[in-house]
C-alpha positions as CSV (number, residue, x, y, z in Angstrom):
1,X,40.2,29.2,-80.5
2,X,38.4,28.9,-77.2
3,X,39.2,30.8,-73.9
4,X,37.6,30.4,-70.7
5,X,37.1,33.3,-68.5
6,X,40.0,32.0,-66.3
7,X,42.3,32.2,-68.9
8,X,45.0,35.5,-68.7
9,X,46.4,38.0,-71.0
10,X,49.6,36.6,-71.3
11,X,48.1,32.8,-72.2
12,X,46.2,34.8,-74.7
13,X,49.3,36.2,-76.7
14,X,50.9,32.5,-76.0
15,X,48.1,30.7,-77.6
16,X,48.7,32.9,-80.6
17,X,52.3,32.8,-80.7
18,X,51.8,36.7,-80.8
19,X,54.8,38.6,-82.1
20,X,54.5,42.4,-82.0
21,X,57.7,43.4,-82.8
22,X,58.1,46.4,-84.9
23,X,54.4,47.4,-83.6
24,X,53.6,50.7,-81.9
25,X,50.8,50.6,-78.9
26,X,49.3,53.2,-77.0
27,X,47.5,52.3,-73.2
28,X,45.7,55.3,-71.7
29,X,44.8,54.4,-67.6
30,X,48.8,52.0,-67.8
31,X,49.3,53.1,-64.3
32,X,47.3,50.7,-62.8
33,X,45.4,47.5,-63.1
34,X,44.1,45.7,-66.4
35,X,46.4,48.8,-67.9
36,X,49.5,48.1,-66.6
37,X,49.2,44.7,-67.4
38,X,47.9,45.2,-70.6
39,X,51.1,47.1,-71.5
40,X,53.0,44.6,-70.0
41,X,51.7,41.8,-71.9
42,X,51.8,43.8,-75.3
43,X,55.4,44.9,-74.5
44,X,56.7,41.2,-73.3
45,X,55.4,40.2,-77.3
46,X,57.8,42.9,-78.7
47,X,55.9,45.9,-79.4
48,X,56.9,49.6,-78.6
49,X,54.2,50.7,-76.0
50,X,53.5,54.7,-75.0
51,X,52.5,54.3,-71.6
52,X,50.3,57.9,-71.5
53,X,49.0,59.0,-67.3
54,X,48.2,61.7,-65.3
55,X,51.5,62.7,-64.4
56,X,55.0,62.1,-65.9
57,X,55.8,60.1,-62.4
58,X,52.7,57.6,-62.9
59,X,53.8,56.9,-66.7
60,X,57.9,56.0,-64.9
61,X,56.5,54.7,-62.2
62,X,54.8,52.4,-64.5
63,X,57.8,51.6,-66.7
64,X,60.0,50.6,-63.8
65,X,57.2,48.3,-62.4
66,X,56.8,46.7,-66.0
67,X,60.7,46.2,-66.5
68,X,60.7,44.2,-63.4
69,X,59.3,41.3,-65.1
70,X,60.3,42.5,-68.4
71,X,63.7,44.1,-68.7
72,X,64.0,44.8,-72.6
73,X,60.3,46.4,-72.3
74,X,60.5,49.0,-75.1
75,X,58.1,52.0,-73.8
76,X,57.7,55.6,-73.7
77,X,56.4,57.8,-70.9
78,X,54.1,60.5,-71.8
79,X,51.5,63.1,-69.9
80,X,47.7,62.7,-70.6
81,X,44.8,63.9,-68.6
82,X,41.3,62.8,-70.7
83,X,39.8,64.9,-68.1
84,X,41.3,67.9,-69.8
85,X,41.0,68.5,-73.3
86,X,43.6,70.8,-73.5
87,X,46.3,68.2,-72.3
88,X,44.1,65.1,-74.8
89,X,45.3,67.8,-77.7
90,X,48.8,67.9,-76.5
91,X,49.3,64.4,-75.7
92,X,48.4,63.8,-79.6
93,X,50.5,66.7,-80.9
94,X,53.4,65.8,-78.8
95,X,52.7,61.5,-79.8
96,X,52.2,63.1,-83.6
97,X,55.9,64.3,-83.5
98,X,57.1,61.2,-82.8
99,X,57.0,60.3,-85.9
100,X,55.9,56.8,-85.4
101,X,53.3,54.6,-86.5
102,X,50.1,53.4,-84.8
103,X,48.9,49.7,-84.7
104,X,46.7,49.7,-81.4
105,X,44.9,52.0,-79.3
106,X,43.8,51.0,-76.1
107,X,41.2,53.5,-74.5
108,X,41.7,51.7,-71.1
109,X,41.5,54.5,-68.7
110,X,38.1,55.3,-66.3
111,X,36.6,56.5,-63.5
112,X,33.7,54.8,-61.9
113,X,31.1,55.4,-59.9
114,X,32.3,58.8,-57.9
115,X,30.2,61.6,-56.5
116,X,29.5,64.5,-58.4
117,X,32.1,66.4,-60.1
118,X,33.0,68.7,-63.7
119,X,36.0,68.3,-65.5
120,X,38.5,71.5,-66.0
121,X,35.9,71.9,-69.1
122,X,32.9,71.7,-67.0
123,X,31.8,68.7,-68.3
124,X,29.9,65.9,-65.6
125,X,33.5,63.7,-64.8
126,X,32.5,60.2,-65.6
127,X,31.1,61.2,-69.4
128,X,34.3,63.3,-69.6
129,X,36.6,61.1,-68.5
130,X,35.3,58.1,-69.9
131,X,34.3,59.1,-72.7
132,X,34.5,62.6,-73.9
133,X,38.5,63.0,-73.8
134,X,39.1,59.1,-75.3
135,X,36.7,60.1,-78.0
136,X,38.5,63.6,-78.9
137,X,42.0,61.6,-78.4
138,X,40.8,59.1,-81.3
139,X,39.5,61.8,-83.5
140,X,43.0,63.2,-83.2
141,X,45.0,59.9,-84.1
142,X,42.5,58.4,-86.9
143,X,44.8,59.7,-89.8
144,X,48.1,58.1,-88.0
145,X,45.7,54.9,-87.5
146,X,44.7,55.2,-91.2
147,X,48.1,55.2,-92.2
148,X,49.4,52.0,-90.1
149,X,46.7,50.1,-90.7
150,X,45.4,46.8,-90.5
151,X,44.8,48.7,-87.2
152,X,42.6,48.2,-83.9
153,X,40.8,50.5,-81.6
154,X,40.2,48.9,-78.4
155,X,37.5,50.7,-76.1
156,X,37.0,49.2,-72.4
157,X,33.7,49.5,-71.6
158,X,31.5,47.6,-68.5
159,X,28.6,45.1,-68.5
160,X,27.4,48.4,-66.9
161,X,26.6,49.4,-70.1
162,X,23.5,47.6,-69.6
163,X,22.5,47.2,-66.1
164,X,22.8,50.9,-65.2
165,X,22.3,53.0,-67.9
166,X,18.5,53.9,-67.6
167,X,16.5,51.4,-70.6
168,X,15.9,54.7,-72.9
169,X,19.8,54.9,-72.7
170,X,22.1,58.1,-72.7
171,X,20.1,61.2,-71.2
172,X,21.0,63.5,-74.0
173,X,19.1,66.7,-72.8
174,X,21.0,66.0,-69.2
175,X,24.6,65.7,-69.9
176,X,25.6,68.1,-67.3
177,X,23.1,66.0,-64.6
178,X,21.5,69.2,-63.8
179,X,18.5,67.3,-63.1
180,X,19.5,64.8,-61.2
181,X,22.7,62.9,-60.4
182,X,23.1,59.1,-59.3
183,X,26.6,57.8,-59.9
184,X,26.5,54.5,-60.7
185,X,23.9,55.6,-63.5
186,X,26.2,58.2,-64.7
187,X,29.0,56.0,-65.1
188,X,26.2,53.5,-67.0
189,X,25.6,56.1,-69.7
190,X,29.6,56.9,-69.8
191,X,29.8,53.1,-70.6
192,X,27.0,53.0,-73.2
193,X,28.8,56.0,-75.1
194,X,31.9,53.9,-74.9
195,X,29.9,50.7,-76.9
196,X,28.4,53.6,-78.8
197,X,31.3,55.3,-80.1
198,X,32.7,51.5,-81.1
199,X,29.8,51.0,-83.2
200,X,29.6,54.1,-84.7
201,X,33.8,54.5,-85.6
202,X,33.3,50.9,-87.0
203,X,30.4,52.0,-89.4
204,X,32.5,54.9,-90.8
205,X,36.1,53.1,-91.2
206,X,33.8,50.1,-93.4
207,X,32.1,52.6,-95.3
208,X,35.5,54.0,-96.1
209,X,36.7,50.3,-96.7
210,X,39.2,51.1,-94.2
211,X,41.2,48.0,-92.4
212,X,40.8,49.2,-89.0
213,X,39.1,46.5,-86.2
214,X,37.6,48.2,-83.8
215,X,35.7,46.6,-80.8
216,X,34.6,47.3,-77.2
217,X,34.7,45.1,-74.0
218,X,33.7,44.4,-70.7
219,X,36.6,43.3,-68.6
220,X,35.1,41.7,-65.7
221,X,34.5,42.0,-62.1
222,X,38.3,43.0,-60.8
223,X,39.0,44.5,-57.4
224,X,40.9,47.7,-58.6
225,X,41.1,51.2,-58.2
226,X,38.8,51.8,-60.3
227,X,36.3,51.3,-57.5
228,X,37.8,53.5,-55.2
229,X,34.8,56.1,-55.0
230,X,31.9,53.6,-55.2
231,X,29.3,54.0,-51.9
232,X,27.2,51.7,-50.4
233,X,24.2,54.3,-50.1
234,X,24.7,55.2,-53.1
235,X,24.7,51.5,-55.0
236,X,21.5,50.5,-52.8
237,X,19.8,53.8,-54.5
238,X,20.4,52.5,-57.4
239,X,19.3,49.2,-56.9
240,X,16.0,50.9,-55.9
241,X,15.5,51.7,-58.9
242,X,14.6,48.3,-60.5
243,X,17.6,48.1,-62.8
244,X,18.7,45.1,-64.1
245,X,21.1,44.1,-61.5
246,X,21.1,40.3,-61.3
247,X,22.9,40.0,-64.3
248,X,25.6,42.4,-62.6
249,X,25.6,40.5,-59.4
250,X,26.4,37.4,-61.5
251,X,29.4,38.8,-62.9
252,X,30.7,39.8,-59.7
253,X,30.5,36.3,-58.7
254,X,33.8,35.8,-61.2
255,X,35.9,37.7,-59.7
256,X,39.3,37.8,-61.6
257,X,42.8,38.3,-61.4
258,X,44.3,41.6,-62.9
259,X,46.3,39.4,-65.5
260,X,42.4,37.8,-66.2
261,X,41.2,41.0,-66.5
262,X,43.2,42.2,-68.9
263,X,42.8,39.4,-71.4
264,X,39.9,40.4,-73.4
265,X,41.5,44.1,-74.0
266,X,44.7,42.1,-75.3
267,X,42.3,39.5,-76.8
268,X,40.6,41.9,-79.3
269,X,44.0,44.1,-79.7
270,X,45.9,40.9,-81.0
271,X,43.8,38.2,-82.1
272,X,43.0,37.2,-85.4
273,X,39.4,36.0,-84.8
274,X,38.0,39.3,-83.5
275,X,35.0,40.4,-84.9
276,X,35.1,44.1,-86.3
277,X,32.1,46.2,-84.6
278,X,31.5,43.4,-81.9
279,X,31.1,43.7,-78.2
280,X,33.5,41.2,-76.0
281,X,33.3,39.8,-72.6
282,X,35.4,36.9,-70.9
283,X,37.6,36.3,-74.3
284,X,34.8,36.0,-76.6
285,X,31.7,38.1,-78.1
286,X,28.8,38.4,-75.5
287,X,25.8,40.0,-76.6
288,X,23.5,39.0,-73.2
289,X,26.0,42.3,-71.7
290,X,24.7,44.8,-73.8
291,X,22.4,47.8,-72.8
292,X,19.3,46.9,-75.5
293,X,19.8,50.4,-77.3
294,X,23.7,49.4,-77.9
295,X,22.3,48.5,-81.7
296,X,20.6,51.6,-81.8
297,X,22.8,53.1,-84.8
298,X,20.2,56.3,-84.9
299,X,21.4,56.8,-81.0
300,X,25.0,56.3,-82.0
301,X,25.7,58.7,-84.2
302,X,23.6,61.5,-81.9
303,X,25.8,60.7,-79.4
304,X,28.9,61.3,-82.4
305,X,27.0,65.1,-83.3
306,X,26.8,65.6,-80.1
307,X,30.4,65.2,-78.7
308,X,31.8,66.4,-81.9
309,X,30.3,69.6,-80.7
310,X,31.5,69.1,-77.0
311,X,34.9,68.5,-77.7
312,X,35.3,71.6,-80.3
313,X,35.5,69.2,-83.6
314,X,33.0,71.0,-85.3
């Protein structure tokens, strides 16, 4: 089935005739943008959605705004902070007691672009928020995923991935950007762990012949918060550097809605033509926004050892 970029979450679930009911959903970043609607859509097609935020008010706040346009909206507030491990290890224990089961995991929230700054476990923010905490939270729910599968693990990435991590990819012996610090290349190496930690949690649920689908996506250019602490000085810098940025600029020539935006997270959590291990852009796979290293399965699981180790796994 063929979508065109224009083409919304909501038309995606109605070209499927998507019925979620008696499914269980989980939408980190459901505050705002691509998440809220996300959740929304997902919720309108009947399933039970945890909508997980910073703060217990955010998560309500987000509920009552959802019920607006859908009343009978089955969801369930929680706290979550990826930027604190601490609160990603009680957010699972506290989701764990719920006793419920676990069909699809968004990993919607990010951070983009802001100036320098360490999480509450001094790691830089953008690879802690964006990837770090969403990679311990899916350690933490792989058994419950395990258990409800056929599953799906959704990451939200950006065609940043490509055009502003440096070409070697993810600065390994830098993480904490001692060396240097340019944010829009920090938040290019958070998104290239994201398409990293897809390919390499794919690898090891089809080596255990596991059914769980899990893909990663670039949502499009959408005027959200997410670019709230994005500088001009600071995006020229980087264009200095000679990265590929016409690509980018295309992209941000298709500037979408938020219920646009959100159709390719709800595409690959619902449809039945998603490709396992494959990267998605406007509703379908697109390989052209993908850093060159993103097939670099060596690179992958490095990136695994090493945030194993920086989240306290091993």
């Amino acid at each position: 089935m063929a979508f065109k970029w224009t083409t919304t979450a909501e038309e995606i679930t109605e070209a499927y005739n998507v019925n979620l009911k008696g499914n269980v959903a989980i939408v980190t970043g459901a505050n705002s943008g691509i998440g809220t609607e996300t959740a929304r859509v997902l919720a309108l097609r009947g399933a039970r959605v945890i909508i997980p935020c910073r703060t217990m008010e955010k998560a309500e706040g987000a509920i009552t705004e959802i019920k607006k346009s859908v009343p009978n909206a089955d969801m369930i507030p929680m706290q979550l902070e990826l930027g604190d491990l601490s609160s990603v290890r009680c957010f699972a224990k506290a989701f764990l007691g719920l006793n419920l089961p676990l069909h699809i995991l968004i990993n919607n929230a990010g951070i983009m672009a802001c100036p320098k700054s360490y999480t509450k476990d001094g790691f830089e923010t953008q690879f802690g928020v964006n990837h770090l905490g969403h990679f311990l939270l899916v350690a933490l729910l792989t058994d419950r995923l395990k258990a409800s599968a056929p599953s799906r693990i959704v990451i939200v990435s950006s065609c940043g991935n490509a055009q502003m991590a440096p070409r070697e990819g993810i600065d390994f012996d830098d993480l904490p950007a001692n060396k240097q610090y340019n944010s829009f290349r920090r938040y290019g190496e958070s998104k290239l762990a994201n398409v990293w930690h897809a390919k390499e949690l794919q690898r090891q649920f089809d080596a255990e012949s596991v059914d769980i689908t899990v893909t990663s996506l670039h949502p499009g250019a959408i005027r959200t918060n997410l670019q709230r602490s994005t500088g001009l000085a600071e995006f020229w810098d980087f264009v200095k550097t000679g990265s590929h940025w016409g690509s980018m600029l295309e992209e941000m020539r298709k500037i979408k809605t938020i219920g646009q935006g959100a159709s390719t997270s709800v595409f690959c959590a619902v449809s039945p033509d998603v490709i396992k291990g494959e990267y998605y852009a406007d509703n379908k796979v697109n390989r052209n926004l993908l850093h060159e290293e993103a097939d670099n399965l060596d690179k992958a699981r490095t990136l695994w050892k090493v945030s194993e180790q920086m989240v306290g796994l091993v």
